[in-house]
C-alpha positions as CSV (number, residue, x, y, z in Angstrom):
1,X,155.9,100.4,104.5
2,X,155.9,103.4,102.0
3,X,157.1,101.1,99.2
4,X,153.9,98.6,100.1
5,X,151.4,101.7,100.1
6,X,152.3,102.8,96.9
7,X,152.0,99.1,95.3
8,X,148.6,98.9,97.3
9,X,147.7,102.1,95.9
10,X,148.6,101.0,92.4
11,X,147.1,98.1,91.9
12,X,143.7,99.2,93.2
13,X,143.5,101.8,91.1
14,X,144.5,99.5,88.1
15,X,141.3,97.6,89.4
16,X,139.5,100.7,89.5
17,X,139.9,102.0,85.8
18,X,139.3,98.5,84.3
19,X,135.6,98.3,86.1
20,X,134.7,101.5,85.4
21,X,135.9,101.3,81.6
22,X,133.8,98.4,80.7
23,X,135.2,95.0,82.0
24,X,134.0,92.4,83.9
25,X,135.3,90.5,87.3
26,X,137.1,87.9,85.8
27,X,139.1,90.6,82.8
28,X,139.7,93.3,85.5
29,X,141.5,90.5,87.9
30,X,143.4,89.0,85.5
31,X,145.3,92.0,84.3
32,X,145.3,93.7,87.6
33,X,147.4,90.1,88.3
34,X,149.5,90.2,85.6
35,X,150.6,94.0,86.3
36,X,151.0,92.8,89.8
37,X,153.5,89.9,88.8
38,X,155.4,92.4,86.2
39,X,156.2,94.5,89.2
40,X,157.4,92.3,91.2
41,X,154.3,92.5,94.1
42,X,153.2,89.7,95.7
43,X,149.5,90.6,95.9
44,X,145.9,89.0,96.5
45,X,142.9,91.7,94.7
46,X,139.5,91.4,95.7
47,X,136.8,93.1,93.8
48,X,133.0,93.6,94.2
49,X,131.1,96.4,92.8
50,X,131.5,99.2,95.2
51,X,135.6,98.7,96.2
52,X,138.3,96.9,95.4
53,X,140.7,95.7,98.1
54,X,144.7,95.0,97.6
55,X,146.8,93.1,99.9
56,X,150.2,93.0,99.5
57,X,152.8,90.9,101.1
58,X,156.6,91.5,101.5
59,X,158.4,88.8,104.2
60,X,155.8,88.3,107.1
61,X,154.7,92.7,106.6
62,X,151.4,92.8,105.1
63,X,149.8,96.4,103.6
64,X,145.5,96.4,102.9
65,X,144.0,99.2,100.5
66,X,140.3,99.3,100.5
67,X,140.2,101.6,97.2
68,X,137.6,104.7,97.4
69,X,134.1,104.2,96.7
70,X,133.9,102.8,92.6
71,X,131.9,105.3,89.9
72,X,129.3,103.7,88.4
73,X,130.5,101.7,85.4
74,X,130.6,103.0,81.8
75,X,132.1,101.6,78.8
76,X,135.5,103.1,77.6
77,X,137.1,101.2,75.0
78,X,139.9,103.7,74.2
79,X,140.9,103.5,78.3
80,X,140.7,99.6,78.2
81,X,143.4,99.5,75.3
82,X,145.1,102.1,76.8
83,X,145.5,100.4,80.6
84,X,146.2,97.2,78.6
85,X,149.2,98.8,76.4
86,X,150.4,100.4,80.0
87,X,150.2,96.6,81.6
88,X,152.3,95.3,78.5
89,X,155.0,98.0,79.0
90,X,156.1,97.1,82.3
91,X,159.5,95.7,82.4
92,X,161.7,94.4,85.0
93,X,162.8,97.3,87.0
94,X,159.2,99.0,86.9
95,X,158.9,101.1,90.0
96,X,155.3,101.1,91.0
97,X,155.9,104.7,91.1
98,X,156.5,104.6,87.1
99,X,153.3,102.5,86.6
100,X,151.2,104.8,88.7
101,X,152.2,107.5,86.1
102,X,151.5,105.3,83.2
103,X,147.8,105.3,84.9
104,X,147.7,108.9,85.0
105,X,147.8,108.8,80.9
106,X,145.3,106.2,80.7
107,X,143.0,108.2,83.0
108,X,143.3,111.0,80.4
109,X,143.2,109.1,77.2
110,X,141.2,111.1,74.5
111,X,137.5,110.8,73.8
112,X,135.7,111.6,70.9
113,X,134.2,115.2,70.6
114,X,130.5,115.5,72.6
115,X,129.2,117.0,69.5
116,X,130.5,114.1,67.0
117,X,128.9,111.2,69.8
118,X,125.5,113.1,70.1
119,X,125.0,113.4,66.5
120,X,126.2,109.6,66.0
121,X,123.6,108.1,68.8
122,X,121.1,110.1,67.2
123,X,121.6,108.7,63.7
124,X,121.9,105.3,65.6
125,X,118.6,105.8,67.0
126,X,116.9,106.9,63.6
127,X,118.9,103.4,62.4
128,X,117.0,101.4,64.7
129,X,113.8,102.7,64.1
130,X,114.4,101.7,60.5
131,X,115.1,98.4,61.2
132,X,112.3,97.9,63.3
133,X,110.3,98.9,60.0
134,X,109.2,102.6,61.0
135,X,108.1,104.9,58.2
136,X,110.9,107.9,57.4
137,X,108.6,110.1,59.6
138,X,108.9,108.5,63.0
139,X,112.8,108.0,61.8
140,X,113.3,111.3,61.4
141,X,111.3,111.8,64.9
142,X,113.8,109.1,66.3
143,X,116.7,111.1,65.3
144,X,115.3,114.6,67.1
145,X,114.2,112.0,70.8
146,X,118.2,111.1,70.2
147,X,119.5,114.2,69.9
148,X,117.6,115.2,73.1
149,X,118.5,111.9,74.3
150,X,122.4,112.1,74.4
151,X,122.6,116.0,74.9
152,X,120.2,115.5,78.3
153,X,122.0,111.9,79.3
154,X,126.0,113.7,79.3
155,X,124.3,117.4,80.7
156,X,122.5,114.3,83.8
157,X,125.7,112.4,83.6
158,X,128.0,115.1,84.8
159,X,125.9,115.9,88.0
160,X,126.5,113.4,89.6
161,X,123.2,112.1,89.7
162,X,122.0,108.6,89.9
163,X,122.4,106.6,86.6
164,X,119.0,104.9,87.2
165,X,117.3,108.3,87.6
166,X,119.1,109.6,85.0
167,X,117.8,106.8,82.5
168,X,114.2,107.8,83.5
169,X,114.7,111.3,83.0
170,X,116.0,111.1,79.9
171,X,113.8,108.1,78.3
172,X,110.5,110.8,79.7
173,X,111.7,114.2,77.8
174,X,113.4,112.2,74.8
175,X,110.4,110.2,74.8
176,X,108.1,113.5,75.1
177,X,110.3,115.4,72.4
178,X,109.7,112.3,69.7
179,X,106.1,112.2,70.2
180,X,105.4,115.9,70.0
181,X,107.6,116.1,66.7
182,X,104.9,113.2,65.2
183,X,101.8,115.5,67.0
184,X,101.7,117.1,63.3
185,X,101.1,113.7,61.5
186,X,97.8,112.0,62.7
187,X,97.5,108.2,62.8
188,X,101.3,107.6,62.7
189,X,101.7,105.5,66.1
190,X,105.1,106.9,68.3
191,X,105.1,103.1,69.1
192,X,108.8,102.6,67.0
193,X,110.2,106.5,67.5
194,X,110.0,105.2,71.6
195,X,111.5,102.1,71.6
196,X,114.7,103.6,69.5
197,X,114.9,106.3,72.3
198,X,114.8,103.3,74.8
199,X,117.4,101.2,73.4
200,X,119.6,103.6,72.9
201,X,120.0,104.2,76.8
202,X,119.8,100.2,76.9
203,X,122.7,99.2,79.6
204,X,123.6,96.1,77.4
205,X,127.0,96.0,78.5
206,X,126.9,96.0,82.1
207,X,124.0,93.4,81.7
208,X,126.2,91.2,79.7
209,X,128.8,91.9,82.2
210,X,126.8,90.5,84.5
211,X,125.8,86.9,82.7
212,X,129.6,86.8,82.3
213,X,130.2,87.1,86.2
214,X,127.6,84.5,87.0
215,X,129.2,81.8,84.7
216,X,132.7,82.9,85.8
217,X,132.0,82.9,89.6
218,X,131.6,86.1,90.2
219,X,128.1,85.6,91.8
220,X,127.7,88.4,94.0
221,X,128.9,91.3,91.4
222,X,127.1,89.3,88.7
223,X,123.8,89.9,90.6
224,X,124.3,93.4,91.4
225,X,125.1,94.6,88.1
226,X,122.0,92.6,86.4
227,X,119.9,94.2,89.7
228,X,121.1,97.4,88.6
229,X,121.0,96.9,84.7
230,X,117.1,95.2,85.3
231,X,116.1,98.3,87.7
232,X,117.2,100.7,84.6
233,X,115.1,98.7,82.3
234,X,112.3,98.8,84.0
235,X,112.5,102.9,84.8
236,X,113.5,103.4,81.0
237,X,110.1,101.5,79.9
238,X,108.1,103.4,82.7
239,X,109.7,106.7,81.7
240,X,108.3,106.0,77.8
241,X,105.3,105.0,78.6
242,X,104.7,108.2,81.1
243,X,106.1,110.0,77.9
244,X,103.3,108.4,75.9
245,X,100.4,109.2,78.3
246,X,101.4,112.5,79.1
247,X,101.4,113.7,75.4
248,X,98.5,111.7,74.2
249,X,100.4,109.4,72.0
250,X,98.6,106.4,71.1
251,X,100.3,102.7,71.6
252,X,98.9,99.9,69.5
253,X,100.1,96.9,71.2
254,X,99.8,95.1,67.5
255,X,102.1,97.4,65.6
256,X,104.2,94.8,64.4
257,X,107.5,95.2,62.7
258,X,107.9,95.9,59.0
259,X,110.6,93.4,57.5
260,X,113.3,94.8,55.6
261,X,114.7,94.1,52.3
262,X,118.4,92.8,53.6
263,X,120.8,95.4,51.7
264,X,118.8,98.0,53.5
265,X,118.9,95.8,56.2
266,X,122.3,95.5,56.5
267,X,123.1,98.8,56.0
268,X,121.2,100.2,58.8
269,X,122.4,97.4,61.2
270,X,126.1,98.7,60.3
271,X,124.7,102.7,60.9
272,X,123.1,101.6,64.4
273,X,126.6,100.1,65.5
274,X,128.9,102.9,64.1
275,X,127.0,105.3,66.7
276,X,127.7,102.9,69.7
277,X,131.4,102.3,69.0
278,X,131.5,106.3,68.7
279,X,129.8,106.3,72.4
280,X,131.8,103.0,73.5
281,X,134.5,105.1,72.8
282,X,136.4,102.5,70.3
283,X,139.3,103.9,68.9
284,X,138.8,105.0,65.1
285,X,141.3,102.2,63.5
286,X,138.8,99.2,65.6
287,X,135.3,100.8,64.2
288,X,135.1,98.9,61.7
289,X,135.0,96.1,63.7
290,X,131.7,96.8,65.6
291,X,130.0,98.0,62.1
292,X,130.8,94.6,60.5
293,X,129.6,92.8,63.5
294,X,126.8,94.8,63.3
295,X,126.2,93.9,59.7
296,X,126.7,90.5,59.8
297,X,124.9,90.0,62.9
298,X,121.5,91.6,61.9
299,X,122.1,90.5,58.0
300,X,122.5,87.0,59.3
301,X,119.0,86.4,61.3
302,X,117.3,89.2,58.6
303,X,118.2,86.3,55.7
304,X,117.3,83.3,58.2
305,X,114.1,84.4,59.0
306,X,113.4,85.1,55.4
307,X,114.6,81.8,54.8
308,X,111.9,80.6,57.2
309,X,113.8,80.6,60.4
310,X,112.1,81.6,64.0
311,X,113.2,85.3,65.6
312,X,114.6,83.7,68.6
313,X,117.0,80.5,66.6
314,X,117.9,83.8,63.9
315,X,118.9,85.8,67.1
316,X,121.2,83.2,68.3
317,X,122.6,82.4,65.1
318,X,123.4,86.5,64.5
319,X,124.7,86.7,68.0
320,X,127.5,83.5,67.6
321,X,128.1,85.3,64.0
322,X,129.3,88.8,65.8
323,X,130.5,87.5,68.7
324,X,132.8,85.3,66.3
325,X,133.8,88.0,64.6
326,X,134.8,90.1,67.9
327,X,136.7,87.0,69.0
328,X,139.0,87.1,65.9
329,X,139.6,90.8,65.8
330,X,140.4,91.1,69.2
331,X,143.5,89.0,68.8
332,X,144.8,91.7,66.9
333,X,144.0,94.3,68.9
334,X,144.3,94.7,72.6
335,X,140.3,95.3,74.0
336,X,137.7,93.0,75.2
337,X,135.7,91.2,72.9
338,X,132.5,92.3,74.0
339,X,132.0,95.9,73.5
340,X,132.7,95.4,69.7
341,X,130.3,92.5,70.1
342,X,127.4,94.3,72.2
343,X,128.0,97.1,69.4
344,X,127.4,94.7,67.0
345,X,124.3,93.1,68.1
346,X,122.2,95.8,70.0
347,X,120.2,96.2,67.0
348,X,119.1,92.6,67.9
349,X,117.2,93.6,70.9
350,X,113.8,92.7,71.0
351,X,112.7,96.3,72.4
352,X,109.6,97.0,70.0
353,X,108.2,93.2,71.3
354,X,108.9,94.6,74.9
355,X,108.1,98.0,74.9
356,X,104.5,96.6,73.4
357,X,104.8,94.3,76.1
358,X,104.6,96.5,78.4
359,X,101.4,98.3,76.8
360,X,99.1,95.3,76.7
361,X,99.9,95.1,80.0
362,X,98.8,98.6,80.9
363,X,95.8,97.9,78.8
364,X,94.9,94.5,80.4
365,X,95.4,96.1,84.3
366,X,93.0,99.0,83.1
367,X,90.3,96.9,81.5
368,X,90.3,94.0,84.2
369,X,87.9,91.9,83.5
370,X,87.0,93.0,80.2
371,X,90.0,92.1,78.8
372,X,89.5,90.9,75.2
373,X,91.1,87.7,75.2
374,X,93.1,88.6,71.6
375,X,94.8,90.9,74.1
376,X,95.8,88.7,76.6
377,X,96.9,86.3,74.1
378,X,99.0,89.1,71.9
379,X,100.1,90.4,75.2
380,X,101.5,87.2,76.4
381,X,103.0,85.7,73.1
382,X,104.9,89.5,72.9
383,X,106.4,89.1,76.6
384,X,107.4,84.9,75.5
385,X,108.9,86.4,72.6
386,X,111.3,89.2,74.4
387,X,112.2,86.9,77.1
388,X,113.2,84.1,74.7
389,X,114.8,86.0,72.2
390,X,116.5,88.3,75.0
391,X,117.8,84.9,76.4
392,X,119.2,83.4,72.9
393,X,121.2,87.1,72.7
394,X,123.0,86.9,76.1
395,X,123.3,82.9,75.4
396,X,125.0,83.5,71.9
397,X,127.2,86.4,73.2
398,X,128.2,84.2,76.2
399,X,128.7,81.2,74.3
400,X,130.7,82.8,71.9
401,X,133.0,85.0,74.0
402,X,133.6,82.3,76.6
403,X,137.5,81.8,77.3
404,X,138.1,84.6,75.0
405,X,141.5,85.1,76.9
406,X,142.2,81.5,76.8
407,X,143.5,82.2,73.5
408,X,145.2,85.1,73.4
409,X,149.1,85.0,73.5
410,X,148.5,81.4,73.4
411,X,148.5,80.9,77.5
412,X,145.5,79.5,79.9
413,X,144.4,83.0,81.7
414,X,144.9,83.0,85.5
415,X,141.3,83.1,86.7
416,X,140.3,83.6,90.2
């Protein structure tokens, strides 16, 4: 039974690195499978979000590994390549032994330098102020809540801590720092400089992750990991506005967006998604990838609506666009389609509408009955406008990176 343990052993911490790098149910079973047939194992792998469980069969002896107790999931492109190269490599004659050494590499594949991924998500929060039209004062003040935001997020990270409260205590003093660096410039509203430091702790992929169990019938981890992704939301948006009220900040809940010209446009979309593949970890020959999803995904709906097309239609169109592109890439190289993708279209987040959601709603439970009715109206129109749009992005990315394995080596993937 030594032999089985190992095998058990293997294969469940196969399943382990895939769902903490990034991958959803469906990805994570398939190649767990297919390293499972290259061995030689008979197997049967069940995963949900806190273990995965391996079953091995040899003649009528059976061996059960309930793996340890998962880490909460991140996204680690350069691991996911990686664990997919060490799948590929297996030959006939593999010892699971061999392969369990092959894992040990994975587990230690190379990152990108703290330094270079702090200063990149803080240039990719500056971005997305930009695009959401903020003046280069609140930009610059969305660069410093980054740089507060990633160095506090890893220093949180490594504790131990949970992620949720992690999220909320780095949205409050990233969310603190960007206001008090706009204290010295009266009448600029910290409206835009908050929603970049939100959005850049957004947990898009694990929320996409989670549409993609659902429609793959994965119910159960599907509905934890949008639980989870939903709770951070709503801590993240609590933590800002705490981070508002405590420092006087004021909110206008009609601080629209500023429209873009679409060179500057583009550009800015293709700066937002360079910082996310640094902190998605994609490997430095695939970057370019998630920039030009990024610039073709917010170019796209930037030139539709100026065309005359509605946010939520240009959304969807941007979304298909990138998640396209990440479709055709990724038969080239070895990684999911949907971190590039997520890269590419985080930009298209409606978190200005929401975050100012969220304000007229603070303002309508304080003034009751006095409510103006052009703030119930703006406040509802905003909240119809983030869920629909929100919707049309996870539609889009789902639509477009459905069966994205179906195609790949030109073989039907072996679903559950």
């Amino acid at each position: 039974m030594a032999d089985d343990r190992v095998a058990v052993h293997v294969l469940a911490r196969a399943g382990d690195l895939f769902q903490t790098s990034g991958a959803d149910t469906a990805h994570a079973l398939r190649h767990v499978r297919e390293a499972s047939s290259r061995l030689g194992i008979d197997s049967d792998v069940m995963i949900t979000m806190e273990n995965i469980v391996v079953t091995v069969e040899q003649g009528d002896r059976f061996a059960t590994r309930v793996g340890p107790r998962l880490a909460p999931p991140g996204v680690d492109m350069g691991r996911l390549i990686a664990l997919r190269a060490a799948i590929a490599d297996i030959v006939p004659g593999t010892s699971p032994a061999a392969f369990d050494a092959s894992l040990d590499r994975v587990d230690h594949s190379p990152r990108y330098p703290g330094w270079l991924v702090v200063l990149g998500m803080a240039t990719t929060a500056a971005a997305l102020a930009r695009l959401f039209g903020a003046t280069w004062t609140v930009v610059a003040a969305s660069f410093v809540a980054g740089l507060v935001n990633l160095l506090l997020r890893t220093r949180l990270g490594k504790s131990g801590m949970n992620g949720i409260a992690v999220a909320a205590i780095t949205a409050f003093v990233s969310g603190v720092a960007g206001v008090l660096v706009l204290k010295p410039f009266p009448g600029v509203s910290p409206v835009l400089c908050l929603t970049a430091a939100g959005m850049i702790l957004v947990p898009g992929v694990p929320l996409i992750n989670g549409v993609r169990d659902l429609v793959t019938g994965h119910a159960a981890n599907g509905i934890s990991r949008l639980a989870t992704g939903v709770a951070t939301l709503m801590a993240i948006g609590l933590a800002l506005l705490a981070a508002a009220a405590s420092t006087g900040g004021t909110l206008p809940v009609d601080a629209a967006p500023v429209a873009l010209g679409l060179a500057e446009d583009v550009a800015f979309a293709g700066i937002a998604a360079l910082g996310f593949a640094l902190l998605f970890n994609v490997p430095a020959h695939a970057i370019w990838i998630c920039v030009v999803c990024g610039m073709a995904s917010h170019g796209l709906r930037t030139a539709l609506q100026h065309a005359g097309l509605d946010l939520a239609a240009a959304s969807l169109a941007g979304t298909l666009a990138a998640g396209a592109i990440a479709r055709v890439a990724t038969r080239r190289i070895a990684a999911p389609a949907v971190a590039f993708a997520f890269a590419g279209t985080v930009a298209l987040i409606p978190g200005s509408y929401g975050f100012r959601t969220a304000v007229g709603a603070i303002e309508i439970m304080q003034a009751g009955g006095a409510a103006t009715p052009g703030l119930l109206a703006t406040t509802v129109s905003l909240a119809i406008t983030t869920l629909v749009v929100t919707l049309a992005i996870a539609t889009g990315l789902c639509v477009a990176l459905a069966g994205e394995s179906a195609h790949r080596h030109g073989r039907a993937p072996s679903l559950p």
